[in-house]
Structures are given as C-alpha cells and as structure tokens.
Residue, then its C-alpha position, 0 to 999 in steps of 0.5 A: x649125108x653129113x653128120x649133124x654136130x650139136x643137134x641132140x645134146x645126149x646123142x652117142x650118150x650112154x649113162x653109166x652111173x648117175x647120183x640122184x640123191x644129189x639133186x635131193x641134198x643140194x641146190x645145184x649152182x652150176x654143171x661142169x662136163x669133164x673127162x677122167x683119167x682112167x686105167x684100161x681095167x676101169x674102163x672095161x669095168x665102167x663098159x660093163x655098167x659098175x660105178x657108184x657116185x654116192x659118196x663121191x666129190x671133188x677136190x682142187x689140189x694144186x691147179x688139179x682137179x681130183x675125183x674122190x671116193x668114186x667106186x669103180x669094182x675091179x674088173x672081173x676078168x683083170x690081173x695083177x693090173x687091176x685097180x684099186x676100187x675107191x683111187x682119186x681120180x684125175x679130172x681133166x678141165x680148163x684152166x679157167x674152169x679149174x680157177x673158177x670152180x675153187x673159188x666159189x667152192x671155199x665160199x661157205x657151204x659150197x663143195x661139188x659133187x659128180x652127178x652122173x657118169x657116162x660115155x660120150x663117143x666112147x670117152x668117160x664123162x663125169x658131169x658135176x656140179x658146184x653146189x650148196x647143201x640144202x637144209x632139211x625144211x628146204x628138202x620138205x619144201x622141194x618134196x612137196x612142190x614135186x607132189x603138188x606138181x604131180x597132183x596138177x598134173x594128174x587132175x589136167x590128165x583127168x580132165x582132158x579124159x573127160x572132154x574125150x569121153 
C-alpha cells in the first residue's frame, strides 16, 4: 500500500520542547517551519527530549537566519566534542521567507520567537513565528475569553448530562 503524503499534518512528529509561554506574551502573526544546523552531540541530546525554548529568538544577520539563547544541555555521555549549551544556531530557510520575515520584524514591536522544537521524519524542526508583544490588559482579556470559554463549555456539558438522564 502506497504511503499517504500530506494526510496528517503531525504524522512522523515528535515534539521536543515547546514555548508555551509565547502564545500568552504575543499575538502570533504568522509560523514558519524550519530546519536547524545542529552537531551529532545535540542531536543526541535533542533524541533524549532536553531543550528549552524560553528565552530564545531569532535574529537576521546578513541574509542568514540565526537561533538564539536556545538551551540544548550537553550530552551526557559526549567528550571533548560536546556543545556548548546556549550557541546561536543556524536556521535554514528560503530566501523569500528570510527577506520576508526581516522586513516585518524592524516594524515596531515585532521580534520572532521559536514556539516549539520537534523532529519530522528524523530531522530537527523548530516552528517560529513573527510576532508582536501583547500589552498586560490584552493578557487579561485573553485570559478571561479562555475562562469564559471553558464556562460554556462546562454548562453545554452539563446540560447534554442532563437530557440523558
């Protein structure tokens, strides 16, 4: 039986490290997938399910796209070939997407961030995302539409309990 292309968006997906905070600090404009020039030891260290995306960004520089103050813990069992922990790390992109992305982030207000980390039939992925950072009334407003969201629910849930009975 022939393989199924682009059925399940997540199929051969397994979710690394993910910066959840992000979509509580920003309103998220639009999500890039890219690859990551990495060495053997993070990779290995990446399979064991070690990074952490929270204070990480993303920088152009030159036609290059750069990952920042991503912390990927050296591997346990490396040597003198070991990586250093918080390295910038090279994204690989399109050109187009590279061009893109600068000009909206020197747009005020704007920076991009990783939002998660994961491998995609066995290459490293990072997803991020162009955003613009949310004032502390627009957080109090997403936190309440979240609660009242989950009130409707809860009451809906109730009800249809309810009817059953």
């Amino acid at each position: 039986m022939a393989k199924d292309k682009g059925k399940d968006k997540n199929a051969g997906r397994k979710l690394v490290a993910q910066h959840k905070k992000a979509r509580h600090d920003y309103h998220i404009l639009d999500t890039y997938e890219c690859g990551l020039v990495l060495t053997g030891t993070e990779v290995k260290s990446l399979r064991q399910g070690r990074a952490s995306l929270v204070d990480g960004f993303v920088q152009i520089d030159g036609n290059e796209a750069w990952l920042h103050n991503v912390h990927i813990p050296e591997y346990a069992q490396g040597t003198w070939t070991n990586h250093s922990a918080r390295r910038k790390r090279k994204l690989l992109m399109h050109r187009a997407e590279i061009d893109k992305l600068e000009s909206k982030s020197q747009e005020s207000g704007h920076t991009i961030v990783p939002l998660s980390l994961y491998f995609k039939d066995g290459r490293a992925k990072v997803e991020i995302a162009l955003a613009k950072g949310k004032k502390e009334y627009d957080k109090r407003q997403t936190l309440r539409e979240k609660q009242d969201r989950r009130e409707a629910e809860r009451a809906m849930s109730a009800a249809r309990r309810k009817q059953r009975a």
